[in-house]
C-alpha positions in Angstrom: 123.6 87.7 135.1 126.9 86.4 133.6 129.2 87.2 130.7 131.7 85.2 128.9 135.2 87.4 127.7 137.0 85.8 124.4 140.1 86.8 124.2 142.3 87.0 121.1 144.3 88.7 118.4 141.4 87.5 115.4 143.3 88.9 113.1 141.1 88.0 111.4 138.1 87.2 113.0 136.3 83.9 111.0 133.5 82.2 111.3 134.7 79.7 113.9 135.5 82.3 116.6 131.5 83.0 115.4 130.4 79.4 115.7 131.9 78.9 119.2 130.8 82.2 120.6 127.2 80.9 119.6 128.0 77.9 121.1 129.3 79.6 124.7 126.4 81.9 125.1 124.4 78.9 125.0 126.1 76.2 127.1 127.3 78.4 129.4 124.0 80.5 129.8 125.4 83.9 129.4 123.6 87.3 128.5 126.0 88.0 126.1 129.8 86.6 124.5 132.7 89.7 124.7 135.6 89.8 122.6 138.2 91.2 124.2 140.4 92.0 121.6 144.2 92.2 122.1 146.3 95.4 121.7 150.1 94.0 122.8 149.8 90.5 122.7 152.8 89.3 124.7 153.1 86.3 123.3 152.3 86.0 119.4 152.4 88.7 117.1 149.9 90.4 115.0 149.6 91.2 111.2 147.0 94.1 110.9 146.5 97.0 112.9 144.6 97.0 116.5 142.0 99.3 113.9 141.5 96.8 111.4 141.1 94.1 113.5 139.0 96.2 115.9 136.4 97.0 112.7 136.5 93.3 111.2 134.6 91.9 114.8 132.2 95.2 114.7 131.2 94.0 111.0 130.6 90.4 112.3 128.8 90.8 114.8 127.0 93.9 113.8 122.8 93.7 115.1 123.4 90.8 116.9 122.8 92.4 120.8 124.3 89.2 122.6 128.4 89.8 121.2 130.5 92.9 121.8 133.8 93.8 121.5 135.6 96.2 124.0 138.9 97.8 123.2 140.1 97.9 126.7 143.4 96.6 126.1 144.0 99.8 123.7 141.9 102.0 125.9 145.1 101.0 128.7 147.9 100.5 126.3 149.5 98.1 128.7 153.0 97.4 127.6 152.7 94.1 127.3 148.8 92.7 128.1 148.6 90.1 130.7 145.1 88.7 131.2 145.3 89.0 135.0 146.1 92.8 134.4 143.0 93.7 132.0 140.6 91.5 134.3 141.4 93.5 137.6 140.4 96.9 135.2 137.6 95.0 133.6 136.1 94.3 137.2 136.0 97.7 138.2 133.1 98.1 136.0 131.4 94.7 135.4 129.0 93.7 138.1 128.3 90.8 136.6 129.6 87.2 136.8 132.5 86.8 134.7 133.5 83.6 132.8 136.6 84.1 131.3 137.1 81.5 127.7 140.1 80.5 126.4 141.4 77.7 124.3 142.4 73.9 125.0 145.8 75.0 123.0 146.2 78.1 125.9 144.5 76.0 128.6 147.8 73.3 127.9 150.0 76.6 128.9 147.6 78.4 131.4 149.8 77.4 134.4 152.5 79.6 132.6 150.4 82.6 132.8 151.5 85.6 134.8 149.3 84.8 137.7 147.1 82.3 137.1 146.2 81.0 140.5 144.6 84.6 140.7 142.7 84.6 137.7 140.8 81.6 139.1 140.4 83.2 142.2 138.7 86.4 140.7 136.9 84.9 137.1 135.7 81.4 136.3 137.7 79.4 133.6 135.9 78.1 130.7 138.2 76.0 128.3 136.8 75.6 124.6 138.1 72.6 121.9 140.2 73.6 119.0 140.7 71.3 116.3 144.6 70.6 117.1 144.2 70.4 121.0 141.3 67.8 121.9 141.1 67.5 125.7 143.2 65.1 127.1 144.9 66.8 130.3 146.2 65.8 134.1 146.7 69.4 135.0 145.6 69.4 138.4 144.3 72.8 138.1 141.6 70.7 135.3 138.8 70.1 138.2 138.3 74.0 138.6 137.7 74.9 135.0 134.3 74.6 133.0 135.4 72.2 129.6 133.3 73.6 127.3 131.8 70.3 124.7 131.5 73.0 121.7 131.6 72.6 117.9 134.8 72.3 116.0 135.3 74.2 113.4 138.7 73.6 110.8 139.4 77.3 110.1 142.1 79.1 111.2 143.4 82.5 111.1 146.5 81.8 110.1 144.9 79.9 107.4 143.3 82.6 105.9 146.4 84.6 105.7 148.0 81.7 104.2 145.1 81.8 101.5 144.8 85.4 101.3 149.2 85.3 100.5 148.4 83.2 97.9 145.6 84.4 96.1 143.6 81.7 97.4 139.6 82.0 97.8 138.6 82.5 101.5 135.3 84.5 101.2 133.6 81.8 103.2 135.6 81.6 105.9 135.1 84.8 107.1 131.6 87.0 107.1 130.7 88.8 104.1 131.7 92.2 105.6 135.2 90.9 107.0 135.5 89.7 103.6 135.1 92.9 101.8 136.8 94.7 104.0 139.9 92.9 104.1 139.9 92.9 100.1 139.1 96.8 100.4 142.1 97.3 102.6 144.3 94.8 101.2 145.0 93.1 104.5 147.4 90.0 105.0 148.7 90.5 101.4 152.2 90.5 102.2 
């Protein structure tokens, strides 16, 4: 039994998160894909509410049994919310193998993280492509990670804000639901 934590803002979630989430549970063999979803990133900021962004991954992934999202990060309002600190509350109640998944773009940073050489000691690292960061690393740390051959997918998050600022269509980039929600709510307007 194994399950892989995503980690992010998604704000908003789009159908590429989607796409490799399907893509982890299968190559990686897990029982189900988690989005973690971050509440004080300390890093990069965020442009709709924890709430918002929160409901936009339960629409997506709404009747499909293998994703979930957990709200931990809000749950221990942190102040700021380093990955090593939510894993050590995380494995107080998963038994399971954890794998955690982050990006090639984070992956070129990891050795930056607030404790990284413990967050290999305590999870295994899976690294997924994004379209701007192909793999092409001599981190030494590279022979103890998983590099995960998934699908790329040219959509951003940022992109959609971009389109969404300018009136631009974007109901395709995103699920149905997300989509009508954020034009309900009219998110990432300004």
């Amino acid at each position: 039994m194994a399950i892989a934590i995503v980690g992010g803002r998604f704000d908003p979630i789009h159908i590429g998160h989607l796409i490799v989430a399907q893509d982890i549970l299968e190559i990686l063999k897990v029982n189900k894909v988690v989005f973690l979803l971050s509440h004080n990133p300390p890093h990069k900021p965020v442009f709709s509410s924890f709430e918002d962004r929160y409901n936009m991954i339960k629409l997506s992934i709404e009747n499909f049994e293998k994703f979930e999202v957990w709200d931990i990060e809000r749950k221990l309002n942190l102040e700021k919310s380093y990955t090593y600190l939510i894993l050590i509350e995380i494995l107080k109640f998963v038994k399971e193998e954890i794998f955690l998944v982050i990006g090639s773009d984070e992956f070129e940073n990891f050795k930056n993280w607030y404790r990284y050489e413990d967050i290999l000691k305590i999870v295994k690292l899976a690294v997924v492509q994004r379209p701007e960061n192909p793999y092409s690393y001599s981190s030494d740390i590279v022979d103890r990670v998983i590099m995960i051959k998934n699908r790329i997918i040219q959509v951003s998050s940022s992109e959609i804000r971009k389109r969404i600022r300018k009136n631009m269509e974007f109901r395709f980039l995103v699920p149905y639901r997300v989509y009508e929600y954020i034009v309900e709510k009219k998110l990432y307007v300004h």
